[in-house]
N, CA, C and O atoms as a GROMACS GRO file, in nm:
protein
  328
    1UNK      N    1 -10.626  -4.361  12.498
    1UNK     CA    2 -10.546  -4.459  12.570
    1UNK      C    3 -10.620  -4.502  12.696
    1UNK      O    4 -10.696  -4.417  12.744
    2UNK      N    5 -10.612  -4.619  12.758
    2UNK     CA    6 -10.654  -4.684  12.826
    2UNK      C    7 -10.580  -4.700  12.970
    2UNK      O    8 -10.475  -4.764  12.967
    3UNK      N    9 -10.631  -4.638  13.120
    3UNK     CA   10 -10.564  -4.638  13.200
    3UNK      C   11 -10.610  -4.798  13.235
    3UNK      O   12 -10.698  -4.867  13.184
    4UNK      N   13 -10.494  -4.832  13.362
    4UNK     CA   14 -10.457  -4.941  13.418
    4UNK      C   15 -10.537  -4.990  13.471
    4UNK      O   16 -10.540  -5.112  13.487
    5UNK      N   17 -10.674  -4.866  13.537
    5UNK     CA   18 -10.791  -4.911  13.628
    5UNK      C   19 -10.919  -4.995  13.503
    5UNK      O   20 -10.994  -5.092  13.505
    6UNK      N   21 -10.881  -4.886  13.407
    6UNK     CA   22 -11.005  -4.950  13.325
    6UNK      C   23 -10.982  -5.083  13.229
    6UNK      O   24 -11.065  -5.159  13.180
    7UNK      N   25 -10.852  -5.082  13.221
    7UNK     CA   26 -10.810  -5.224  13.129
    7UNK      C   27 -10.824  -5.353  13.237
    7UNK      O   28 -10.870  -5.465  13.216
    8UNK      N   29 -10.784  -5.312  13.323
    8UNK     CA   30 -10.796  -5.442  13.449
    8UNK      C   31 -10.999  -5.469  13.446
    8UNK      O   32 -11.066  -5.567  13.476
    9UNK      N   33 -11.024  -5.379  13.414
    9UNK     CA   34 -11.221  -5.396  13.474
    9UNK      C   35 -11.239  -5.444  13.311
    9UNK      O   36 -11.333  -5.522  13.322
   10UNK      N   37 -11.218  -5.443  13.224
   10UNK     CA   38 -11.216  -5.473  13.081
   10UNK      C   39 -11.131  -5.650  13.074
   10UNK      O   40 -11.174  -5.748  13.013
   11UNK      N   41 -11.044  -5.644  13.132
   11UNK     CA   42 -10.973  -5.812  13.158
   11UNK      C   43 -11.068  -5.903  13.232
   11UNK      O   44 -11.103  -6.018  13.206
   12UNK      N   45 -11.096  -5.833  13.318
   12UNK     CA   46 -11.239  -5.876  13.406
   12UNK      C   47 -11.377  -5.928  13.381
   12UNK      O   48 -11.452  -6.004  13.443
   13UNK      N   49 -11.387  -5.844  13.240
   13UNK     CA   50 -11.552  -5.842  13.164
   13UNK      C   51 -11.485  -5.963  13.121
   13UNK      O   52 -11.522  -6.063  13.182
   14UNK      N   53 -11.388  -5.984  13.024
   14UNK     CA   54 -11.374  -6.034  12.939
   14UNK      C   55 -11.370  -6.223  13.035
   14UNK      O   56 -11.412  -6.330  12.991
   15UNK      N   57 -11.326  -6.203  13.124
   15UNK     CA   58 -11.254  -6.302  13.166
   15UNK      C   59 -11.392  -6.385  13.266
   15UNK      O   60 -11.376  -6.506  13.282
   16UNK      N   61 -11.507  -6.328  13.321
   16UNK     CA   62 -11.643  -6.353  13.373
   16UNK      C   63 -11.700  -6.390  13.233
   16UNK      O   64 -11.773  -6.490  13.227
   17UNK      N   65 -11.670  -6.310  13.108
   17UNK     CA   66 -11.787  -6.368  12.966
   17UNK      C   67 -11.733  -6.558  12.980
   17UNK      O   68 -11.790  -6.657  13.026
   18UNK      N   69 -11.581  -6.533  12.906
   18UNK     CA   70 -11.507  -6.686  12.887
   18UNK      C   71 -11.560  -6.757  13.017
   18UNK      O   72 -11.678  -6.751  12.982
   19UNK      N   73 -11.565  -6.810  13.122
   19UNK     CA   74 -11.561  -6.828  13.263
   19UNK      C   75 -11.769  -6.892  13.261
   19UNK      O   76 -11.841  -6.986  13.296
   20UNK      N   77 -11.772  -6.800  13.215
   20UNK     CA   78 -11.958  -6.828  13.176
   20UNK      C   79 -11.989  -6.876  13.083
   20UNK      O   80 -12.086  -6.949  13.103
   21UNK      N   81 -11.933  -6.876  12.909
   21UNK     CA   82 -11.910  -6.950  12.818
   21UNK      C   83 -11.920  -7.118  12.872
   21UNK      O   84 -12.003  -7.209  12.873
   22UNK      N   85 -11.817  -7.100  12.902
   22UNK     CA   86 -11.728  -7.264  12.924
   22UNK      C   87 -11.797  -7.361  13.063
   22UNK      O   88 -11.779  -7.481  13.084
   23UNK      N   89 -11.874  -7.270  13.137
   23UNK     CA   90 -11.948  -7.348  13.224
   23UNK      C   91 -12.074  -7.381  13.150
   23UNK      O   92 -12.108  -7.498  13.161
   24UNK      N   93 -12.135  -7.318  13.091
   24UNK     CA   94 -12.272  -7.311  12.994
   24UNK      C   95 -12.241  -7.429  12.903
   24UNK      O   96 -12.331  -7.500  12.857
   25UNK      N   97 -12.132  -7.445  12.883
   25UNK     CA   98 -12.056  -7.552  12.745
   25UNK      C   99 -12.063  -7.684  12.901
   25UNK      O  100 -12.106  -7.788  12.849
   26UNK      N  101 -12.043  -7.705  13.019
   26UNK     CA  102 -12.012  -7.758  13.100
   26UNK      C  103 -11.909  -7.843  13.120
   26UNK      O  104 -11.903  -7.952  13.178
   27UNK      N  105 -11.799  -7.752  13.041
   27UNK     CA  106 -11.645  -7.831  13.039
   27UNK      C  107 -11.539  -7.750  13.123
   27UNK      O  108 -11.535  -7.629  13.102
   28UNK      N  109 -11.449  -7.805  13.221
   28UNK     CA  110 -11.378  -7.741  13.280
   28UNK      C  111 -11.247  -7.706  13.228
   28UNK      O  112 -11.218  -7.758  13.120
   29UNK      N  113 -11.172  -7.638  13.276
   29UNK     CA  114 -11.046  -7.521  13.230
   29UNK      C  115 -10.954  -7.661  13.176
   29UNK      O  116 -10.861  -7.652  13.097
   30UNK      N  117 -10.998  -7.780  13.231
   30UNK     CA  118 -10.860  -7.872  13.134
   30UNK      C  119 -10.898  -7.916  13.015
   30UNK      O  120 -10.834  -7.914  12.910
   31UNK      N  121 -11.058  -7.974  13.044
   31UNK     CA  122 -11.130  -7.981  12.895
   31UNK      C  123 -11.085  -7.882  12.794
   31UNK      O  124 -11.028  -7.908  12.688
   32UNK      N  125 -11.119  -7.756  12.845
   32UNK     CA  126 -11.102  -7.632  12.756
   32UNK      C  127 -10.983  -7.642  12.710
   32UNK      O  128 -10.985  -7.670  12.590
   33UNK      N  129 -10.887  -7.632  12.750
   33UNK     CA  130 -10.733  -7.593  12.737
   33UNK      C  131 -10.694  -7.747  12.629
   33UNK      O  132 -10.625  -7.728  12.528
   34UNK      N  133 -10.743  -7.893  12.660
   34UNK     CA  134 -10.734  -7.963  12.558
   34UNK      C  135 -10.752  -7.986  12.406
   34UNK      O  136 -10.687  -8.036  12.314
   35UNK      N  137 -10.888  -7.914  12.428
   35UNK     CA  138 -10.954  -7.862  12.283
   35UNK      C  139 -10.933  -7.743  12.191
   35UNK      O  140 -10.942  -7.701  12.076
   36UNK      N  141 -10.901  -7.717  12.313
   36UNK     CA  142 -10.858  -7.515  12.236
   36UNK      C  143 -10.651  -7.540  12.215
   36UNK      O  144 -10.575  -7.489  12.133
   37UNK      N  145 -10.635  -7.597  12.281
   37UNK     CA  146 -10.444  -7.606  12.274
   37UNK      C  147 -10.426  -7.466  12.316
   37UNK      O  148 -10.353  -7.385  12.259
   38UNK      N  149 -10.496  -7.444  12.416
   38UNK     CA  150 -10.377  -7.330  12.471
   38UNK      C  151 -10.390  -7.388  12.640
   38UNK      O  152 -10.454  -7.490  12.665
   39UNK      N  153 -10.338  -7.330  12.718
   39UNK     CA  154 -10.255  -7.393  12.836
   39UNK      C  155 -10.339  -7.372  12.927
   39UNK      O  156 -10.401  -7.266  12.922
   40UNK      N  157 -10.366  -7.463  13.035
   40UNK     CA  158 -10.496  -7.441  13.137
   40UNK      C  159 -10.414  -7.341  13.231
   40UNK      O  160 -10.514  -7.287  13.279
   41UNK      N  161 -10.329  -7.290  13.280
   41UNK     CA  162 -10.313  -7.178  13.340
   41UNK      C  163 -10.328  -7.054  13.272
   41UNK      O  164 -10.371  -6.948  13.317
   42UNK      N  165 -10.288  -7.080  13.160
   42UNK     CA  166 -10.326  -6.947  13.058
   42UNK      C  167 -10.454  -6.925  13.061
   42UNK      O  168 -10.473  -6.804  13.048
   43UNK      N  169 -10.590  -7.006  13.077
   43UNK     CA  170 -10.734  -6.998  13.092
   43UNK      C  171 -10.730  -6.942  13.212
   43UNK      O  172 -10.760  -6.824  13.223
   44UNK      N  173 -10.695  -7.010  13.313
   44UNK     CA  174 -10.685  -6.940  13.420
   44UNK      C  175 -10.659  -6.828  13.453
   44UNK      O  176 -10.741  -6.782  13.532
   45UNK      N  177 -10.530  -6.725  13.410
   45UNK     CA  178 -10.508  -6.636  13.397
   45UNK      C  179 -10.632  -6.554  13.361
   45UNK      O  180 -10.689  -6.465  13.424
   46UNK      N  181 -10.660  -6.615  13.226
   46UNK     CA  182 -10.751  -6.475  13.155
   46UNK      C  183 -10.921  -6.456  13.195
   46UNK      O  184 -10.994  -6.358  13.175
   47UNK      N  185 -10.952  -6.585  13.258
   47UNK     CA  186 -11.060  -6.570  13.343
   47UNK      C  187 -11.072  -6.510  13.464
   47UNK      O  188 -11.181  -6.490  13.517
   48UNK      N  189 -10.954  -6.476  13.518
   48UNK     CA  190 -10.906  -6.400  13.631
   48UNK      C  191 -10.905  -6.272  13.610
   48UNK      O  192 -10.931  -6.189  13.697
   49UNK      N  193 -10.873  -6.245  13.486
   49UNK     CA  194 -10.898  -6.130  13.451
   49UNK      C  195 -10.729  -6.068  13.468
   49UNK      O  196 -10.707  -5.949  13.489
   50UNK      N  197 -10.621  -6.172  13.457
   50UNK     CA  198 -10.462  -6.143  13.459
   50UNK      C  199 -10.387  -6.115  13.372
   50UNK      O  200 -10.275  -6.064  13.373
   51UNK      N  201 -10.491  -6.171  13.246
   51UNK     CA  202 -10.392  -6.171  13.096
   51UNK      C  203 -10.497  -6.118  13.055
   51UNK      O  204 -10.609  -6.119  13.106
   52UNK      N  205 -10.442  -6.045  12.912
   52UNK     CA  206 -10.552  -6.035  12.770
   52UNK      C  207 -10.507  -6.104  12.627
   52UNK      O  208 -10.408  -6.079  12.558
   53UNK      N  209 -10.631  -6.214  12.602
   53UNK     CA  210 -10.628  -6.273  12.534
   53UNK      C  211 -10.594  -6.190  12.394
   53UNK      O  212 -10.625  -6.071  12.398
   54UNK      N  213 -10.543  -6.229  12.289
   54UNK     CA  214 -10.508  -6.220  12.144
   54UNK      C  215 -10.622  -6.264  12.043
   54UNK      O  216 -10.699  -6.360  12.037
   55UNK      N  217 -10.607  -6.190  11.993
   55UNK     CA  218 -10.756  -6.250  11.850
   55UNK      C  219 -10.717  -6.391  11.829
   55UNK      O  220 -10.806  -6.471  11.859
   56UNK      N  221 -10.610  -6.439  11.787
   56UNK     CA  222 -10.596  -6.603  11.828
   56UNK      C  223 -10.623  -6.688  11.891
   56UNK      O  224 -10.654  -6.797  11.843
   57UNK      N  225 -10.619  -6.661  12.033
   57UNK     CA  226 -10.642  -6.722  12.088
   57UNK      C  227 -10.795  -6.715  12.139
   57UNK      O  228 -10.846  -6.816  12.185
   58UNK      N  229 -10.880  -6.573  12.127
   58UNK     CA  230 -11.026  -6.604  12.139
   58UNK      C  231 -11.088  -6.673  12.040
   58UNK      O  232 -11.201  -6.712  12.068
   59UNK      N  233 -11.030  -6.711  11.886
   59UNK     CA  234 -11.083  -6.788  11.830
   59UNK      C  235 -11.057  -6.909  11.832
   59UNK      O  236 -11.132  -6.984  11.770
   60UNK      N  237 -10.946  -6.961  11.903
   60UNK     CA  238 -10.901  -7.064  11.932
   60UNK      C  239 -11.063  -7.149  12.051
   60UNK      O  240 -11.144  -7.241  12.044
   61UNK      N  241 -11.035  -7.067  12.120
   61UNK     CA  242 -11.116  -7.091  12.248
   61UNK      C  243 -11.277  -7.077  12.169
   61UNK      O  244 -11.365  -7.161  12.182
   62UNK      N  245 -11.285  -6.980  12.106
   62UNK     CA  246 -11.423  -7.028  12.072
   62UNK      C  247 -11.471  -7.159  11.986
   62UNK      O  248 -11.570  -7.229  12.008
   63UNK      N  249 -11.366  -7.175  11.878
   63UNK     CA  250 -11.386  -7.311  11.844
   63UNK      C  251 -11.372  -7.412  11.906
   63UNK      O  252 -11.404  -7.515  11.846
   64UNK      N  253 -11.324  -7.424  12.040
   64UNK     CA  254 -11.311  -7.547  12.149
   64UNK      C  255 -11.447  -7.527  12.222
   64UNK      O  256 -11.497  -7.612  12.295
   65UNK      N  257 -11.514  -7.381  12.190
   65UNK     CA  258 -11.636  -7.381  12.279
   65UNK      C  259 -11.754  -7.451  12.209
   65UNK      O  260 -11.840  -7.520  12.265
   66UNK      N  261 -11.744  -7.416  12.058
   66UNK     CA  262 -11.855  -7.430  11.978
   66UNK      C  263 -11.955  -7.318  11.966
   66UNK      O  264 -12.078  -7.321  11.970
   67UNK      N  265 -11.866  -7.214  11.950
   67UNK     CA  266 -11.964  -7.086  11.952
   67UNK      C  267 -11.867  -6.990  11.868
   67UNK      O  268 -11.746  -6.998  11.850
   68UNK      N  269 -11.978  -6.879  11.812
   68UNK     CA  270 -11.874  -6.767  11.706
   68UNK      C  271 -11.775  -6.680  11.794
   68UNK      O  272 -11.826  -6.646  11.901
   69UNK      N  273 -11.660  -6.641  11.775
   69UNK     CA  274 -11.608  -6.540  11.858
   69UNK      C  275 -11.684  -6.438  11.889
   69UNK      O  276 -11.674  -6.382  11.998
   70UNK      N  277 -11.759  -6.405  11.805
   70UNK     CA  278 -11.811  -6.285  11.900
   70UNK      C  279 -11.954  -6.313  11.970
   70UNK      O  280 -12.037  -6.226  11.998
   71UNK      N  281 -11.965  -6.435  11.992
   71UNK     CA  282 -12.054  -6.453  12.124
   71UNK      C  283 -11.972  -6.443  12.212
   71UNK      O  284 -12.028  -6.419  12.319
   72UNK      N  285 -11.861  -6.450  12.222
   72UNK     CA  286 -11.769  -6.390  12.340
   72UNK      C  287 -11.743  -6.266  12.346
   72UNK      O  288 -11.768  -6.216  12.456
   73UNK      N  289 -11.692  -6.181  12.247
   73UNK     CA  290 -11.743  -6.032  12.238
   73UNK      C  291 -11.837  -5.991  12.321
   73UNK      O  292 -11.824  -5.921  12.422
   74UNK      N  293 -11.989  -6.068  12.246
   74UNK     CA  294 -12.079  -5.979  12.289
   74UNK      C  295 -12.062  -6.024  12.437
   74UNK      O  296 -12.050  -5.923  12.507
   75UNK      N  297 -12.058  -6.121  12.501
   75UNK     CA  298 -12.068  -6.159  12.636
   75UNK      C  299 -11.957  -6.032  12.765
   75UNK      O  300 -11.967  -5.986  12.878
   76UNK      N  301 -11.864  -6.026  12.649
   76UNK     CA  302 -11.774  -5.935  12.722
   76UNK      C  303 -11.826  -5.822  12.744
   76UNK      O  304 -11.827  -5.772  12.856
   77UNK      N  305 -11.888  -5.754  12.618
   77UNK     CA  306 -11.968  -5.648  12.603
   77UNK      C  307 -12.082  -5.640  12.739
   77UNK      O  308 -12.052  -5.549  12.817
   78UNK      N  309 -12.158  -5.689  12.764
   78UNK     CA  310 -12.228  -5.723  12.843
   78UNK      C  311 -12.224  -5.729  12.979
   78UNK      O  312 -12.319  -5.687  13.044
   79UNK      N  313 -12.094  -5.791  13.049
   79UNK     CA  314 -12.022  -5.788  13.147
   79UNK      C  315 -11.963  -5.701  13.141
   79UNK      O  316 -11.916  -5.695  13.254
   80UNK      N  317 -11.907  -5.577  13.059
   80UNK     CA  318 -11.879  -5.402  13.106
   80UNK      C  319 -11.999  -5.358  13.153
   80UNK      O  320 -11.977  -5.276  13.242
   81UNK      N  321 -12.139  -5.378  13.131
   81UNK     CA  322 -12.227  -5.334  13.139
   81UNK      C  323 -12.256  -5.277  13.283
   81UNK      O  324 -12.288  -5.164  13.321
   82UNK      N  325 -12.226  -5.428  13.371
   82UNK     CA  326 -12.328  -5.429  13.460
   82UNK      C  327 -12.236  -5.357  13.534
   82UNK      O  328 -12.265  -5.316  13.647
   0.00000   0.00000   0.00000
């Protein structure tokens, strides 16, 4: 099980990968949220590292990115790293 300190630093990875994605793509959180149909505060949120996204909705978002879901994986992966 997963304490509160380490899921928040895990919302975090996840939310710096998306956040770096979508600037690299050079579309902002309304672009995103247009293409993907999920809600630009909800991007907001999860780039903040406030929410955790659903397997739905990271594939949602990756097909608005133009990239496989798990180039976001791995990006997340990556950002636990450092």
């Amino acid at each position: 099980m997963t304490n509160h300190c380490n899921k928040s630093i895990e919302l975090l990875a996840f939310g710096r990968a998306l956040r770096k994605t979508r600037k690299e793509k050079e579309l902002t959180q309304d672009q995103l949220s247009l293409y993907s149909r999920v809600d630009r505060s909800y991007i907001s949120e999860l780039e903040n590292g406030e929410k955790a996204p659903t397997l739905l909705t990271i594939t949602a978002l990756a097909r608005a990115l133009h990239v496989k879901a798990s180039l976001l994986i791995e990006g997340y992966e990556r950002e636990l790293e450092k």
